[in-house]
Backbone as JSON, one array per atom type, in Angstrom:
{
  "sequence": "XXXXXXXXXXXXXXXXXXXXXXXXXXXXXXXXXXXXXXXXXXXXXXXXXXXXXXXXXXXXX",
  "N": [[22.14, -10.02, 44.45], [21.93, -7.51, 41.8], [22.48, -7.31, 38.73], [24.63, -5.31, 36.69], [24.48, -2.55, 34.73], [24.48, 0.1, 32.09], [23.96, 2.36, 33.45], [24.32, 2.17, 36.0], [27.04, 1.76, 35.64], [28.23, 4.31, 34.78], [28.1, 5.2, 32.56], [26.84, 7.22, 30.2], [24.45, 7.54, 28.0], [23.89, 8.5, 25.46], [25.6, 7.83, 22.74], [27.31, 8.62, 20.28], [27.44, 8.16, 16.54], [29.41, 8.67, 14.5], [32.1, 10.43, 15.26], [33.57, 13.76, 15.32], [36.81, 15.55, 15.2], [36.64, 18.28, 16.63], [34.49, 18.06, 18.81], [34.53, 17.36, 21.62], [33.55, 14.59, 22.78], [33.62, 11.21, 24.46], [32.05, 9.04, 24.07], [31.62, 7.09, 21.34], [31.66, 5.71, 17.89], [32.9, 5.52, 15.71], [35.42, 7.37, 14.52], [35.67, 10.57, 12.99], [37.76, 10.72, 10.96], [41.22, 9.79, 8.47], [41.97, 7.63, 8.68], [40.02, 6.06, 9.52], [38.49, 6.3, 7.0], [39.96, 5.63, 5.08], [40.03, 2.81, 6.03], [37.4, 1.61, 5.86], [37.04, 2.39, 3.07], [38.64, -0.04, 2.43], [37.15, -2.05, 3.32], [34.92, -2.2, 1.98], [35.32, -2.21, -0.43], [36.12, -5.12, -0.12], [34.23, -6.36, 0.11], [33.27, -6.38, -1.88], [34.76, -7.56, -3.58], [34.41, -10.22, -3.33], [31.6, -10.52, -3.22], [31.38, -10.47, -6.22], [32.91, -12.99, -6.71], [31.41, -15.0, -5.85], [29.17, -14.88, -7.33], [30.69, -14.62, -10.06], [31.36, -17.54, -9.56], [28.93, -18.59, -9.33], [27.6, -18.73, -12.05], [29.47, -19.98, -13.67], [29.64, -22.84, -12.36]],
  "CA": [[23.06, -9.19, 43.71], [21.51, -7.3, 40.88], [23.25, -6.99, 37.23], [25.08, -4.06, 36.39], [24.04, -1.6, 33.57], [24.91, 1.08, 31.55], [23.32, 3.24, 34.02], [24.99, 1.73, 37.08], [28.5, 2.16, 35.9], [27.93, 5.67, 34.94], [28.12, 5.4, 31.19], [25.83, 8.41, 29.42], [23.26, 6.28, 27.11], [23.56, 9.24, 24.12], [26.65, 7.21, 22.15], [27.31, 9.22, 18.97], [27.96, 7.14, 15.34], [31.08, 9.26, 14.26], [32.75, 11.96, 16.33], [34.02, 14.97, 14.98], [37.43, 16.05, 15.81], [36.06, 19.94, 18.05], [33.64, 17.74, 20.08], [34.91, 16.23, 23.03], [33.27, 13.63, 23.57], [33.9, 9.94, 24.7], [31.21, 8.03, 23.87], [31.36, 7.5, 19.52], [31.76, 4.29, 17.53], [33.5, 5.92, 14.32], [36.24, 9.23, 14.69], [36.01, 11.28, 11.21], [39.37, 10.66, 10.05], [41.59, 9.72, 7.74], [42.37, 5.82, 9.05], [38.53, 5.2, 9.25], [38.14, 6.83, 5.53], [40.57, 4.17, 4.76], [39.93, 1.19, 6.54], [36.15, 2.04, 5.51], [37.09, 1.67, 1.91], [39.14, -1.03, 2.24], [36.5, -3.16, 3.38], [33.8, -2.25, 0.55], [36.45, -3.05, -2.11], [36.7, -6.09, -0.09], [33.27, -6.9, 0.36], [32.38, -5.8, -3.68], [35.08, -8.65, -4.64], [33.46, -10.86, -2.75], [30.45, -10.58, -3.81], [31.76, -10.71, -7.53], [33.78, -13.9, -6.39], [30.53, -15.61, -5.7], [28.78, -14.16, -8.7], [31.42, -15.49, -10.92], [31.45, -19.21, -9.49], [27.66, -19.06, -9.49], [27.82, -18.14, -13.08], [30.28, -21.64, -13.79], [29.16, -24.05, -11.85]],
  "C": [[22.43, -8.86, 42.36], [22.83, -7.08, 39.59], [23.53, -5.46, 37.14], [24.78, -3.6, 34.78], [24.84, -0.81, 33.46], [24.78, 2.63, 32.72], [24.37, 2.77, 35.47], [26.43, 2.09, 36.87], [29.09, 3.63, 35.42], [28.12, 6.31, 33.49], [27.21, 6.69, 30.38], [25.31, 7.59, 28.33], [23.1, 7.51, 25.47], [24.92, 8.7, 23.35], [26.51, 8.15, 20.46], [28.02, 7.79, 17.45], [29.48, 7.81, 14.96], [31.15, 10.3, 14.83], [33.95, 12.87, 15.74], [34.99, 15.7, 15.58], [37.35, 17.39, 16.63], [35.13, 18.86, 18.58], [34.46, 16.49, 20.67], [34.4, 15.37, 23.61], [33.69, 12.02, 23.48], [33.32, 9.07, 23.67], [30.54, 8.13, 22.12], [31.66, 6.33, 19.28], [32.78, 4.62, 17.05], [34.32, 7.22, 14.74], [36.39, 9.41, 13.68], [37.71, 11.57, 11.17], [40.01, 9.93, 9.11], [42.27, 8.06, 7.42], [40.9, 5.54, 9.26], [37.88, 5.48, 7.9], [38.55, 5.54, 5.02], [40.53, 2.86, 4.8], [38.29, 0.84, 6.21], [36.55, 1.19, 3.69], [37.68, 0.36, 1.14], [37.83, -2.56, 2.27], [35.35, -3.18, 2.48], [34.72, -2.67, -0.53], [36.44, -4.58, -1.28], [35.7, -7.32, -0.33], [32.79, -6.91, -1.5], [33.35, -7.31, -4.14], [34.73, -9.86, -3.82], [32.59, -11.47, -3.25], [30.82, -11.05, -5.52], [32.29, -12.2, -7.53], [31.93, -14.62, -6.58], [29.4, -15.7, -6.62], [29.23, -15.16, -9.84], [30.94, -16.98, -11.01], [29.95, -19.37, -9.13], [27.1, -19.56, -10.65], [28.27, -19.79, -13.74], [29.9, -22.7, -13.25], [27.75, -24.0, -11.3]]
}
């Protein structure tokens, strides 16, 4: 019994990074909109205090 692939289950191997509401296609990580704008910046503000967090208590102790 061989392993199943990308190719075997009939997937298309060109996967786009963000997909552009006029193109129809499936296969995208990211959809340009207005909840991945968001949830996007949420996590750099989240990651920046973070980083500052660790910064700080490097800083003190």
């Amino acid at each position: 019994m061989k392993p199943n692939t990308k190719k075997d289950l009939g997937h298309d191997q060109d996967t786009e990074f963000v997909k552009d509401k006029e193109n129809p296609t499936r296969n995208y990580i990211f959809q340009k909109d207005k909840i991945t704008k968001r949830t996007s910046l949420f996590v750099f503000i989240l990651l920046l205090l973070l980083i500052a967090a660790v910064a700080v208590t490097s800083i003190f102790f």
